[in-house]
C-alpha positions in Angstrom: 82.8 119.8 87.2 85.9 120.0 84.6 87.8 117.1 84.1 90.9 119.3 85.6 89.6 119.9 88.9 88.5 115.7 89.7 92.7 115.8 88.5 93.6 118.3 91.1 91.2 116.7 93.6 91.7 113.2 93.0 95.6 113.2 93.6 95.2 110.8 96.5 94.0 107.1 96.4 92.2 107.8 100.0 90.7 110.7 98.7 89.3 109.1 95.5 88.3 105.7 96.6 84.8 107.0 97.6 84.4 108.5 93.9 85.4 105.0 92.6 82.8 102.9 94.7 80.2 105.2 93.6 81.1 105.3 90.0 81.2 101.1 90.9 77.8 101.2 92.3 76.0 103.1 89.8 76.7 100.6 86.8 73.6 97.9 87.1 71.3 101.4 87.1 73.0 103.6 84.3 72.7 100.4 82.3 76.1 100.0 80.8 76.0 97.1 78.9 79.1 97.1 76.6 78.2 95.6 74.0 75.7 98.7 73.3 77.9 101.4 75.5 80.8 100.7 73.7 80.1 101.8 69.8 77.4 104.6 71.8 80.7 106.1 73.0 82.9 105.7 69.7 79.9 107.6 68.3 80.5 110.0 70.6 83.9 110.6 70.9 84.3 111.1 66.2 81.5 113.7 66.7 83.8 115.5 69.2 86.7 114.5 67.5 86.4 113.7 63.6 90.2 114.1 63.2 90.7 111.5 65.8 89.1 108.5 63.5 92.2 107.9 61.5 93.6 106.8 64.9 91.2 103.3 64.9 91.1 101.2 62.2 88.9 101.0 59.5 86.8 97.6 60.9 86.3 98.9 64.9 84.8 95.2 65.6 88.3 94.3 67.4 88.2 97.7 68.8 85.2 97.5 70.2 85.5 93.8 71.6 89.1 95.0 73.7 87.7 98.4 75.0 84.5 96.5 76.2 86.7 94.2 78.3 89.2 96.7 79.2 86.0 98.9 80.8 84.5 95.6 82.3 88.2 94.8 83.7 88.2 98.7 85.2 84.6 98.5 86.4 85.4 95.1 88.5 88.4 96.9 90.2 87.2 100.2 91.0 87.3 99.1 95.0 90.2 98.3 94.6 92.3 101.0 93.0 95.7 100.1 93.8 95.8 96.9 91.9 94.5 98.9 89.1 97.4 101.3 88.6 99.7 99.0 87.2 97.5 98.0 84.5 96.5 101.6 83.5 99.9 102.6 83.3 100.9 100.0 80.8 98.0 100.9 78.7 99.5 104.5 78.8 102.8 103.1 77.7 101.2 101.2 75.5 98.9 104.3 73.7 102.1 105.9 72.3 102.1 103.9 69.6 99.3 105.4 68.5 100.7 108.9 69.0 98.3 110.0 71.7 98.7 112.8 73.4 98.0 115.1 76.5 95.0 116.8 74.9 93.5 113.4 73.3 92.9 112.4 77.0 90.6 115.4 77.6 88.3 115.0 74.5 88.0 111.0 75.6 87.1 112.0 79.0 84.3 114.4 78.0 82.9 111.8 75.1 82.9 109.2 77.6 81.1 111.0 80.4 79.0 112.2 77.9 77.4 108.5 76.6 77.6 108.1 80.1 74.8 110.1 80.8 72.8 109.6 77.5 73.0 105.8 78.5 71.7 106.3 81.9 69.3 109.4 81.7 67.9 110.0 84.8 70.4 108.2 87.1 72.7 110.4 85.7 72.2 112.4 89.2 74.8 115.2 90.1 76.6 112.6 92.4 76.8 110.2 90.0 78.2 112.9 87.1 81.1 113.9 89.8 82.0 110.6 91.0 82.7 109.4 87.0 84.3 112.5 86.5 87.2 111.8 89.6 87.0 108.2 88.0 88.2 109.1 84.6 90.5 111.8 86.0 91.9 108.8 88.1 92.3 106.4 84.9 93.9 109.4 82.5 96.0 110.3 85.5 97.7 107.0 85.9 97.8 106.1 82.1 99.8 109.8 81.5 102.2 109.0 83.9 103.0 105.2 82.7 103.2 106.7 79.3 105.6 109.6 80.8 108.1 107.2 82.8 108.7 105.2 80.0 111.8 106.1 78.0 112.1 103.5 75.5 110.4 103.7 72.4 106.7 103.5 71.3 107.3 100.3 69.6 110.0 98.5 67.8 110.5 97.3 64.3 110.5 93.1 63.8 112.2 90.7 60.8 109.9 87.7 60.3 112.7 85.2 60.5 110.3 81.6 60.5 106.7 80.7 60.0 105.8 77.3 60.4 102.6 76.2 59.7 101.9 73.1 62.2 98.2 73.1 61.5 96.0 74.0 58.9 95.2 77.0 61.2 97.8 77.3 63.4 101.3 78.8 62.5 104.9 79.2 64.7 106.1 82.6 63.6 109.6 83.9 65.0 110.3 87.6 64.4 114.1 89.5 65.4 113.6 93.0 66.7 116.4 95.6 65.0 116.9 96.6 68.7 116.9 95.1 72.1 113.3 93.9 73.2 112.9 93.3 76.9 110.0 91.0 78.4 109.1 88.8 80.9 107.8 85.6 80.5 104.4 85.3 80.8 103.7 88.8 79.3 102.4 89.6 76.0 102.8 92.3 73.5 100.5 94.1 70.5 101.8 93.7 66.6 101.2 95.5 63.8 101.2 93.1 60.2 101.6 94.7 56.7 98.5 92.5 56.1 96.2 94.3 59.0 97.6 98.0 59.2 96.7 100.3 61.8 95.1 97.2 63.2 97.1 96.0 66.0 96.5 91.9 67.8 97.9 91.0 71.1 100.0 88.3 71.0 102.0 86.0 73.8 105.2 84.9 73.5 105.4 81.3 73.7 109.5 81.4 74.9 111.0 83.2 77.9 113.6 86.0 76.8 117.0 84.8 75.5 119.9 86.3 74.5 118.8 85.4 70.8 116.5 88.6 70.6 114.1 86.3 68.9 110.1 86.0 69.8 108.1 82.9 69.0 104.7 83.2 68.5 101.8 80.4 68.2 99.0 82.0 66.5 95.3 80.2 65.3 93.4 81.8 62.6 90.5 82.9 64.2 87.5 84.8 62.7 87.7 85.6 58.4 89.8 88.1 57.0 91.4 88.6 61.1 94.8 89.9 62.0 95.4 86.3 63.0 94.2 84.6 59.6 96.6 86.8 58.3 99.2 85.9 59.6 98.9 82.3 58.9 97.7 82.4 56.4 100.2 84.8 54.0 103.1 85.7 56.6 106.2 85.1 55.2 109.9 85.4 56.0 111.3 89.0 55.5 107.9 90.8 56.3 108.2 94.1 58.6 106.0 94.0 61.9 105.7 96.1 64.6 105.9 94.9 67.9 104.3 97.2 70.8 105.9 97.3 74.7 105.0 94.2 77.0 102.5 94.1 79.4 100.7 91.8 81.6 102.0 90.6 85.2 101.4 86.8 84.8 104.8 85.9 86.0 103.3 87.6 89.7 101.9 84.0 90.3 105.3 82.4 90.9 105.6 82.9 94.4 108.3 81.1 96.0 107.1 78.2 98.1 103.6 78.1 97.5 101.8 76.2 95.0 101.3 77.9 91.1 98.4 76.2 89.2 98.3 77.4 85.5 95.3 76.8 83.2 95.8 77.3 79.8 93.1 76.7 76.7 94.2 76.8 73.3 97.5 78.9 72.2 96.5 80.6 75.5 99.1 77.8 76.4 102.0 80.5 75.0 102.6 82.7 78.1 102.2 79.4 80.7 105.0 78.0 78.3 107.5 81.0 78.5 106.9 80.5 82.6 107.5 77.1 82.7 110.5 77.7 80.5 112.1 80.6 82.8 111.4 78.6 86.1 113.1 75.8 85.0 115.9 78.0 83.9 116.2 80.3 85.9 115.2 79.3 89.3 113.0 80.7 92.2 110.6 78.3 90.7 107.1 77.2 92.9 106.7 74.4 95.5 104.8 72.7 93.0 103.6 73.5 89.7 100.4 71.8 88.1 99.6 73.0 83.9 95.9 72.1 82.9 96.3 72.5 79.0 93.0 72.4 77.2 91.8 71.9 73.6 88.9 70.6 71.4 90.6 67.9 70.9 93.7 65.6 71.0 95.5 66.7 68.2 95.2 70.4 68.8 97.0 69.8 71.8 100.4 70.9 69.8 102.6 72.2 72.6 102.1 69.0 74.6 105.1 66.8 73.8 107.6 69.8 74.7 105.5 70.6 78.4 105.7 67.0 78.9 109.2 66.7 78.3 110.0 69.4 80.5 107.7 67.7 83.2 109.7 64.8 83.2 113.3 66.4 84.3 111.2 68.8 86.5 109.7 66.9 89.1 108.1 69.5 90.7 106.1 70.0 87.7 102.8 68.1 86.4 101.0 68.5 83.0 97.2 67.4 82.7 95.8 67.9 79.0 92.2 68.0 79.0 90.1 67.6 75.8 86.7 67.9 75.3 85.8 65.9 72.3 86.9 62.2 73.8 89.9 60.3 71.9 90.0 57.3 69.7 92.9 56.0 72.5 93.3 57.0 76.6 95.2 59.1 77.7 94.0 63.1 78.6 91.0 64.2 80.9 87.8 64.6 78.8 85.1 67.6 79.8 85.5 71.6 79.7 88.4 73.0 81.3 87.1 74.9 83.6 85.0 71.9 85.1 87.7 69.6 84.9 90.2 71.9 86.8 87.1 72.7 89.6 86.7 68.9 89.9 90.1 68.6 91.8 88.8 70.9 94.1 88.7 74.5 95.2 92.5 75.4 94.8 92.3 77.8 97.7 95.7 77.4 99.0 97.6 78.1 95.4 98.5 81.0 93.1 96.4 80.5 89.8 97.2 81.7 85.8 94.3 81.7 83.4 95.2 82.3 79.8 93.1 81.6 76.6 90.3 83.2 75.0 88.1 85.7 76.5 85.0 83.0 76.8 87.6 80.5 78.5 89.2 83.2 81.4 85.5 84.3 81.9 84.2 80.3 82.5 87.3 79.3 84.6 87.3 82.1 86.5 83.7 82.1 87.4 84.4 78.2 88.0 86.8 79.0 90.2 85.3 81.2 92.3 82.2 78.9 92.9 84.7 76.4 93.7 86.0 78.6 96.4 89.2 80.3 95.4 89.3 84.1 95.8 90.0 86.8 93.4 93.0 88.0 94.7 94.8 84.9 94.0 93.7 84.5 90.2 96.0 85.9 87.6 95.1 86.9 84.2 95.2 89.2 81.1 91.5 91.0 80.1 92.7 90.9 76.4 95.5 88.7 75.2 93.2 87.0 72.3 90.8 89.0 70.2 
């Protein structure tokens, strides 16, 4: 079956949710494990496509890490397609900064159905081979129309205006966008650094949207010679970056009324920040709102004084740090995050954020859900930090 007929068949959600559980269901026995799937189907798509390798980056490690959770966040949510369109069409959106097109979408689909079946060999049955194809038809679909109803541009060009360096690996950039940049706090957005060309990092905003058209980022050097070393490490003032649209739908957890619990590890902190930072300006905010902030230890902790400044004229707010190597003094809760949070109980009966590292939304979530809290009611972003 061509990829334009699972299109033409698989223009209904009804119609296409039986191709999805199937594609769903066939995973454990084709064997996809990303971490080998993944570079199988990069391999895959240059021999199709040799021209298409000047899209990536030279070092695909970072590529390779954000595609394998981007197809593990897909896989998890093929039963449930609706929640899934809103997410594919910001990664449409997202793509044109990369200049794909139309046609680009075809020679993926065939490369990926083809490591498909090389990966699962014979459970590659005929089933199997039609329900991926409706399922990829299904994912290009809704990622060519969010890249179609968007009229605003690819990305926009940023100033560097301040980089503080708070830490010896952590910095407070703030860049100025030479046009309007519109976000939401608790989303996050991909940049581009004349250190790291072609090699974009995602990035949270640690501020809700002001009319000072200035973003504040809190980045830790992570990994050598990363996008986030980089920027650090040798970012300056005056330096030219290029900031990609926002995505992400944290700011869905704020829900009138009912209880918002936010869990944030590391600079994962940023988007919880901006949320805190719009409720309290702007309203609408939660019944209650409890922020677990987690480091390694007490003095990483660096957004704490300004969360606990803002819990004490908020009263409906509460800030918990957690650490997990104990302090010279008392003062936060000492353990893993994800354990400490769990150890309050099952927070069935509240909206829940998880940001941080991949590790640490994989743990708390998983704690989470052992605890007793559902999936529908936990809020997070597959690939904020690489």
């Amino acid at each position: 079956m061509s990829l334009d007929d699972a299109a033409v068949r698989a223009s209904g959600l009804e119609e296409i949710a039986p191709h999805l559980q199937t594609a769903q269901r066939s995973v454990a026995a084709l064997g996809i494990d990303p971490e080998t799937f993944v570079p199988r189907f990069y391999r895959t798509l240059f021999g199709y496509a040799p021209g298409l390798r000047s899209l990536f980056p030279l070092a695909m490690e970072t590529q390779h890490s954000r595609f394998g959770r981007a197809l593990v966040h897909v896989i998890t949510h093929l039963d449930e397609p609706s929640t899934l369109i809103g997410f594919l069409a910001q990664l449409g959106r997202d793509h044109r900064k990369f200049d794909v097109r139309d046609e680009h979408y075809a020679v993926v689909g065939q490369a990926l159905l083809v490591a498909l079946a090389d990966t699962g060999g014979a459970a590659w049955t005929d089933e199997v081979a039609r329900a991926w194809a409706h399922t990829y038809a299904f994912l290009a679909g809704s990622m060519q129309a969010g890249a179609r109803s968007d009229p605003g541009p690819a990305w926009w060009g940023a100033t560097v205006v301040g980089h503080e360096r708070v830490e010896r690996d952590l910095a407070v950039v703030r860049v100025r966008t030479d046009e309007p940049f519109v976000y939401r706090a608790g989303q996050y957005v991909t940049v581009e650094t004349p250190q790291h060309p072609r090699l974009w990092r995602a990035l949270s905003p640690a501020v809700a949207p002001d009319r000072s058209g200035e973003l504040e980022f809190h980045v830790r050097a992570i990994g050598y010679g990363s996008v986030s070393r980089g920027i650090v490490a040798s970012a300056r003032p005056g330096d030219r970056w290029r900031i990609g649209p926002p995505m992400g739908a944290l700011d869905r957890a704020v829900v009138p009324g009912r209880e918002l619990l936010m869990i944030g590890g590391g600079t994962g902190i940023s988007p919880i920040r901006a949320l805190v930072e719009q409720l309290e300006r702007a309203g609408g905010r939660p019944e209650r709102a409890v922020v677990f902030y987690g480091a390694r230890d007490w003095d990483s902790l660096h957004a704490l004084d300004g969360l606990r400044r803002t819990s004490y004229r908020n009263p409906w707010l509460d800030v918990v740090p957690v650490v997990e190597e104990p302090p010279a003094v008392p003062g936060p809760l000492v353990g893993r995050l994800a354990d400490v949070v769990t150890g309050f109980g099952s927070w069935a009966d509240c909206e829940v954020v998880v940001s941080g590292s991949p590790a640490m939304i994989t743990a708390t979530i998983r704690a989470l859900r052992v605890a007793g809290a559902s999936l529908d009611q936990i809020h997070y972003d597959p690939f904020v930090t690489d």
